[in-house]
C-alpha positions as CSV (number, residue, x, y, z in Angstrom):
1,X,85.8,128.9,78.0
2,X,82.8,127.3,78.8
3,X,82.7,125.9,82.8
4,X,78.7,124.4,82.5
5,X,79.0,120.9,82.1
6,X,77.7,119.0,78.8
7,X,74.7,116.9,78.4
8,X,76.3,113.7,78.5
9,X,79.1,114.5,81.8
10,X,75.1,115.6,83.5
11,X,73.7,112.5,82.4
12,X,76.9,110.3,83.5
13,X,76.6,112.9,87.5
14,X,73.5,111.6,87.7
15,X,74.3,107.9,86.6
16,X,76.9,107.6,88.6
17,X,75.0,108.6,92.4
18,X,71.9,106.7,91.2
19,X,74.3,103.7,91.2
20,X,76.6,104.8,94.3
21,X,73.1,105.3,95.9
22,X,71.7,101.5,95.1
23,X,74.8,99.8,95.4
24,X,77.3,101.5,97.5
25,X,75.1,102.9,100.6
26,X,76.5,104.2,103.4
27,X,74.7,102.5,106.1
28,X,74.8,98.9,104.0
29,X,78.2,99.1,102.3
30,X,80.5,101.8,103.9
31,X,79.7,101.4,107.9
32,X,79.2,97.8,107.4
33,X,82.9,97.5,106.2
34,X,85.2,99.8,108.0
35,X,87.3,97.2,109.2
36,X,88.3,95.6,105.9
37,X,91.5,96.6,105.1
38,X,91.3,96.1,101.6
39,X,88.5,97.9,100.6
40,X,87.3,96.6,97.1
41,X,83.3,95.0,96.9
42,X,83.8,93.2,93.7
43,X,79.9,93.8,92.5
44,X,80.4,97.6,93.0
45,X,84.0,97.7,91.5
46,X,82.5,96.0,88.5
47,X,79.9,97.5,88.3
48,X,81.5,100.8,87.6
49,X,83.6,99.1,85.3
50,X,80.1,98.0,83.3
51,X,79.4,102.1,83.2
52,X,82.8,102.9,81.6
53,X,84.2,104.8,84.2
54,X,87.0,103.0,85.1
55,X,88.4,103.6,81.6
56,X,88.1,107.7,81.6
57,X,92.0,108.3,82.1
58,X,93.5,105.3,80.4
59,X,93.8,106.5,76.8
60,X,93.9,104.9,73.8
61,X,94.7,106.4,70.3
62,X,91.2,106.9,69.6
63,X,90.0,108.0,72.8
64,X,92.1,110.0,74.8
65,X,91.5,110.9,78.6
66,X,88.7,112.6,79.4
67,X,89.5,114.4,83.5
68,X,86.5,116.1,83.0
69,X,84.4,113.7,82.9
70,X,86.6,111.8,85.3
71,X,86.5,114.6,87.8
72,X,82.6,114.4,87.7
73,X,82.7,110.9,88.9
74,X,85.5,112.2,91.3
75,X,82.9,114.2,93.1
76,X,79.9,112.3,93.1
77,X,82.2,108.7,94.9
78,X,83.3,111.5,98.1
79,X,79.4,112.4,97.9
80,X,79.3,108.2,98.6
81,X,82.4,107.7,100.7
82,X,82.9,105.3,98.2
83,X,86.1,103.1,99.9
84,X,86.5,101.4,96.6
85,X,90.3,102.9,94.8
86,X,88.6,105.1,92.3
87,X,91.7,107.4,92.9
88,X,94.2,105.4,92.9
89,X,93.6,102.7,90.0
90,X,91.9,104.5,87.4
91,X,93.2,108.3,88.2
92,X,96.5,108.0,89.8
93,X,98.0,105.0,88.0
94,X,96.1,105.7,84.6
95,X,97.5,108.6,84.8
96,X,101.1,107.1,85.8
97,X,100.8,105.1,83.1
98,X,99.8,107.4,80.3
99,X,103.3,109.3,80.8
100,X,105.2,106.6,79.5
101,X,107.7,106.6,76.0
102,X,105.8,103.4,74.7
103,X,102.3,103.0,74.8
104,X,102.0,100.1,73.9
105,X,104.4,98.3,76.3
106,X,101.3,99.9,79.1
107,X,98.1,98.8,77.0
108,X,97.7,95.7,78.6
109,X,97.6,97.1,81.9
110,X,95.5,99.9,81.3
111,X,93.3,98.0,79.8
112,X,92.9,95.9,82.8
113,X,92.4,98.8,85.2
114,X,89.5,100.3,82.4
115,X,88.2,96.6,82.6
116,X,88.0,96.3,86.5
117,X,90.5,93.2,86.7
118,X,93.4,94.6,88.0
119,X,94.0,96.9,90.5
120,X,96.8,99.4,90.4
121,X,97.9,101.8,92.6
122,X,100.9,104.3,92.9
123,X,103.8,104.8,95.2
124,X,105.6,108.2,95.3
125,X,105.5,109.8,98.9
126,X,107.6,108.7,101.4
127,X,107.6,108.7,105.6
128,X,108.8,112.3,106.4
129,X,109.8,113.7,103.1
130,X,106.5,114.0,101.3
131,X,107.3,116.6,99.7
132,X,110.7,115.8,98.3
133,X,109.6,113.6,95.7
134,X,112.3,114.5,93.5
135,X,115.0,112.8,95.4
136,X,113.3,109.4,96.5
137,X,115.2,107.4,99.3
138,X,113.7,104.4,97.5
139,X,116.1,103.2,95.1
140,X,116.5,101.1,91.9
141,X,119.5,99.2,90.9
142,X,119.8,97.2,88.0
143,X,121.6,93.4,88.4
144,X,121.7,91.8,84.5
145,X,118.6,92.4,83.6
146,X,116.1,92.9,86.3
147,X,115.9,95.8,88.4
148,X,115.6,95.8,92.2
149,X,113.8,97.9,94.6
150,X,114.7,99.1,98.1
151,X,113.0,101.6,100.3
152,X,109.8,102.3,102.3
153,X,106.8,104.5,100.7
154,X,104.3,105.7,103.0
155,X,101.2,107.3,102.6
156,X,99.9,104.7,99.8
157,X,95.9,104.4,98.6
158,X,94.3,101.2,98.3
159,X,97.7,99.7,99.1
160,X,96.1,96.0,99.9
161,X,94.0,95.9,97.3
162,X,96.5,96.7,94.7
163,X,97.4,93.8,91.7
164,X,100.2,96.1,90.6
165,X,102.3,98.9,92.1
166,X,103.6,101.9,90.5
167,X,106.8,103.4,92.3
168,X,109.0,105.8,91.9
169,X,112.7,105.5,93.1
170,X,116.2,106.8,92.2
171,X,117.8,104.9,89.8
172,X,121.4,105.4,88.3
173,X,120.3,108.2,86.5
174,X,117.7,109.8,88.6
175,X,114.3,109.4,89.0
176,X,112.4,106.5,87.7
177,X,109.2,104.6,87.7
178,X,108.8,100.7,88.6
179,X,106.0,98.2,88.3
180,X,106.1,95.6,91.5
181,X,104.0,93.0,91.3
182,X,101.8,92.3,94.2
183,X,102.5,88.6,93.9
184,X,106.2,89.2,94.2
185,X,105.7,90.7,98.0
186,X,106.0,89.0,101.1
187,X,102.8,89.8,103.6
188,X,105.1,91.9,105.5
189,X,105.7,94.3,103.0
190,X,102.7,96.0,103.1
191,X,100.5,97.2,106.0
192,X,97.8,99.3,106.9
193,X,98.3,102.4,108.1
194,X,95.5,104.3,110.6
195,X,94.7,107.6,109.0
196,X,91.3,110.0,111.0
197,X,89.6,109.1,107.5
198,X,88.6,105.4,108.5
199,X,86.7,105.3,105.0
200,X,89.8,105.1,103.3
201,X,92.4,102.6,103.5
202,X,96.0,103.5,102.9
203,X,99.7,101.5,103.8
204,X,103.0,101.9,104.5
205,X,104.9,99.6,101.7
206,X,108.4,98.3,102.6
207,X,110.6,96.9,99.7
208,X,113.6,94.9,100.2
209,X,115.6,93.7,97.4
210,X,112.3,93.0,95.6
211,X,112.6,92.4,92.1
212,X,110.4,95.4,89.7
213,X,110.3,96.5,86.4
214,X,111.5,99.8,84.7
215,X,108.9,102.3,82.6
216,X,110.3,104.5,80.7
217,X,108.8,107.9,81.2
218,X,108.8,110.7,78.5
219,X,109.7,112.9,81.6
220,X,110.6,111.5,85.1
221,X,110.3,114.8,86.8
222,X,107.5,116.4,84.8
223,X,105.5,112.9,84.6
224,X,105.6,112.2,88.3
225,X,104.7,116.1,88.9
226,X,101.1,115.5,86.6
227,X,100.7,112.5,88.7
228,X,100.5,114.3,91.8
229,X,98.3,117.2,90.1
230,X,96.1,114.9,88.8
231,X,95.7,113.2,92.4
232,X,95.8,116.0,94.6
233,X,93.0,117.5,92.4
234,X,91.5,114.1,93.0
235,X,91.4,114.6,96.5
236,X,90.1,118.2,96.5
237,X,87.3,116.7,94.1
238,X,86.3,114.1,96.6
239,X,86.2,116.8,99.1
240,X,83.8,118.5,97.5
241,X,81.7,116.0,96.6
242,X,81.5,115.2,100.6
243,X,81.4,118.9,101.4
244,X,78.0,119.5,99.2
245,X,76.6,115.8,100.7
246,X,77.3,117.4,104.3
247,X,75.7,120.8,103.4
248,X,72.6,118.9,101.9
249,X,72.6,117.2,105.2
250,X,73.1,120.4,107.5
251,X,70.1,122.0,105.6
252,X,67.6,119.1,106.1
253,X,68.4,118.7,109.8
254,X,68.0,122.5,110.0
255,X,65.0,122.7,108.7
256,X,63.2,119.8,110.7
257,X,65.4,120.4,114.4
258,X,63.1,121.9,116.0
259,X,64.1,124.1,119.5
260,X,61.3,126.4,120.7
261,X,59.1,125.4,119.0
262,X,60.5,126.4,115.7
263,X,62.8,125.0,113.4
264,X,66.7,125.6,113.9
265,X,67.1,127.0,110.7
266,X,65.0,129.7,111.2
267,X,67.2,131.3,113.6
268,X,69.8,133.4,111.6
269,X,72.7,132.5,113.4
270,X,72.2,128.7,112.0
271,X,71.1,130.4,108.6
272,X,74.8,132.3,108.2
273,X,76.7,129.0,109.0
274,X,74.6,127.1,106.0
275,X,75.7,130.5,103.9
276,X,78.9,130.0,104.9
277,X,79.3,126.9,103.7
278,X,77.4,127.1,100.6
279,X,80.1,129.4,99.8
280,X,83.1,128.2,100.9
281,X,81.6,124.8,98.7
282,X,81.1,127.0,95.2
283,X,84.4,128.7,95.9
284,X,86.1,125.4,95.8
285,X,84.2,124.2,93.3
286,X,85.2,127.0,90.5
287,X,88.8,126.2,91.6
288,X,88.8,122.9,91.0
289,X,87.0,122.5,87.7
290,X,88.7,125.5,86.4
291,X,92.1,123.2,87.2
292,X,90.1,120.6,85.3
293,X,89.5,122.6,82.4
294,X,93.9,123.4,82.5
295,X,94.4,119.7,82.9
296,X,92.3,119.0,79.7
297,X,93.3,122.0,77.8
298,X,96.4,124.0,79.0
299,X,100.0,123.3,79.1
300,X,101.7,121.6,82.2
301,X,103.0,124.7,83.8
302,X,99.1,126.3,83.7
303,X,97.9,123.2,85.2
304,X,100.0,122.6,88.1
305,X,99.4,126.6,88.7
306,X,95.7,125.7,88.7
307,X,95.9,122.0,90.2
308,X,98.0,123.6,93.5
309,X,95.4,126.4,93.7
310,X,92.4,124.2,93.4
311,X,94.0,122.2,96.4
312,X,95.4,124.8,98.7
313,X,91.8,126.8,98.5
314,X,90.1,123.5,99.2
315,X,92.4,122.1,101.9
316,X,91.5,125.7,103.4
317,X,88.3,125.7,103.4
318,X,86.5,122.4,103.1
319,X,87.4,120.8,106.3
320,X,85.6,124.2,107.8
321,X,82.5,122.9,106.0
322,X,82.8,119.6,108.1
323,X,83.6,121.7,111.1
324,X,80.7,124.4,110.8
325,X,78.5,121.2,110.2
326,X,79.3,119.7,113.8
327,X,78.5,122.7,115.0
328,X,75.0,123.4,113.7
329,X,74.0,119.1,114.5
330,X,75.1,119.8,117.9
331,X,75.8,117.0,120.1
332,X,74.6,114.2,117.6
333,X,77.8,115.4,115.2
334,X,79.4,113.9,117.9
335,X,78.5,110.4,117.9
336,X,79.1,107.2,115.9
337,X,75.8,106.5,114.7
338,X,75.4,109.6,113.1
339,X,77.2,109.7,109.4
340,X,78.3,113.9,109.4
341,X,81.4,112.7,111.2
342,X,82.3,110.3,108.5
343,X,82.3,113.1,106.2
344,X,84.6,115.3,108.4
345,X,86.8,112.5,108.8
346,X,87.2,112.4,104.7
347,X,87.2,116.1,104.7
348,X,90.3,115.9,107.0
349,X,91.7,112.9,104.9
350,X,91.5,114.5,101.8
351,X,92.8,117.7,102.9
352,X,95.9,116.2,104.4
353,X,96.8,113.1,102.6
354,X,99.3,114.7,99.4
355,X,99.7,117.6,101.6
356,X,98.1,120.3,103.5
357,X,97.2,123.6,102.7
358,X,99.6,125.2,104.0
359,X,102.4,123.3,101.4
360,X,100.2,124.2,98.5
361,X,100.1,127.6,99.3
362,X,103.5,127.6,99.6
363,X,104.0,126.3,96.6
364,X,101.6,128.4,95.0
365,X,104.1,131.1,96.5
366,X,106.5,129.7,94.8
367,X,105.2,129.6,91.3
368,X,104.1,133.5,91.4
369,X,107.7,134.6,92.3
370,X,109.4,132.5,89.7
């Protein structure tokens, strides 16, 4: 088990910020659109398509999904704040779509979201269950032959931008996936919801009666279950990516603060938060590319062990990183202008959004004593 990455996923790290960097700044492209509720720049959105990374998880016979590679890239857009749906088009709902008996019937679609022209996103938590995926209040019901969907999904990424939406919903028997298409929505259905990550949009979608279209999934349960492993290790991912931006920016403002004449980082009480962070950041870091590694190479059961680790130890410790950072910029933490409270916000976002540490730990629990 080798856990150094290769020549070419060192070459695509470093590709990937240099373009993040030129095209997707946080002073000119982030800040400047916090209010847009939709959240896609079309120039930056294709633009990643051009460098082949929106097509990392959508499989074909001849090239199957790479999440290692895709979980570099992961890293490096928290690193931006990138607001464009990295994780939910080309992770969540590649992933979605991946899991399904026919791959042809998807190819189209995946091949849009690999190309940049269609947005898809996936639905599977709802408003006070989010955890109880298996049992959906949403549900399907089949009149001749169209299927119908009823229900309310709620926390959903990049739920205004999306072309197509992926949800999951009881059906007659059990638990199934739909397309909706955007187009077949009223404006109503789907709103924005405030979250403390204002880099990030997410909605609440509310289906009545709306008219969808069944995927058949090699395995509901098991499918939906990678979905979430492959998103929730998303999330830890873009954590650490803005964890290791936030200690690069804790370091340089420690170094040239200066208070009594000397610079703040040479007092060894600043020094020990920097350490603590630079540890709780590598900590995280083996966890989640370990779980990387199980996603590419180990069975199911391995990789949700390692996927629900990587999470709980992240949504532990990385919102600390945020917090310790605060601490040592003082005051200026604090206020708008300043970008370290962008990244806490995402730390926070991340950390909570497909739940908190504390239900990954419990489920972690969970696994050891079965």
């Amino acid at each position: 088990m080798n856990f150094e990455l290769s020549a070419e996923q060192e070459l695509l790290r470093d590709t990937v910020r240099r373009f993040l960097a030129e095209r997707a700044p946080i002073a000119d492209h982030v800040r400047a659109r916090l209010g847009d509720e939709v959240g896609v720049d079309g120039s930056v959105w294709s633009g990643l398509a051009e460098l082949g990374v929106l097509g990392l998880l959508t499989g074909t016979s001849t090239d199957p999904p790479d999440l290692l590679s895709a979980g570099v890239v992961i890293e490096e857009t928290g690193r931006a704040l990138l607001r464009e749906p990295y994780l939910a088009s080309p992770v969540s709902a590649a992933t979605a779509l991946c899991c399904v008996e026919d791959p042809a019937a998807t190819a189209d679609l995946r091949r849009a979201i690999a190309d940049g022209s269609r947005i898809v996103t996936v639905a599977i938590h709802e408003p006070l269950r989010r955890y109880d995926w298996r049992g959906p209040t949403c549900r399907a019901r089949k009149m001749d032959d169209d299927w119908w969907l009823s229900g309310v999904k709620q926390p959903v990424l990049a739920l205004r931008a999306a072309d197509t939406i992926l949800v999951t919903a009881t059906a007659n028997d059990g638990l199934a996936l739909l397309s909706v298409d955007a187009s077949d929505l009223d404006e109503a259905a789907r709103t924005s919801v405030e979250s403390v990550d204002v880099t990030r949009p997410t909605g609440r979608l509310e289906l009545d009666e709306v008219r969808a279209a069944r995927l058949a999934q090699i395995d509901p349960v098991s499918s939906t279950r990678r979905v979430l492993d492959v998103t929730g290790l998303g999330l830890a991912l873009d954590g650490l990516g803005a964890a290791s931006a936030v200690l690069d920016m804790t370091v340089e403002y420690a170094r040239h603060r200066h208070q009594f004449g000397v610079p703040i980082g040479s007092f060894q009480a600043v020094q020990h938060l920097c350490a603590d962070m630079l540890r709780d950041i590598e900590m995280a870091r083996v966890g989640a590319y370990y779980a990387l590694w199980a996603g590419q190479s180990a069975d199911d059961d391995e990789f949700h062990r390692a996927a629900t680790m990587a999470q709980a130890h992240a949504g532990d410790v990385l919102p600390r990183v945020g917090e310790t950072a605060i601490q040592v910029f003082g005051g200026i933490g604090f206020t708008w202008e300043h970008d370290v409270h962008l990244f806490y916000r995402r730390l926070l976002g991340d950390a909570a959004l497909y739940g908190d540490a504390d239900a990954h730990f419990a489920e972690v629990a969970r696994i050891v004593l079965d």
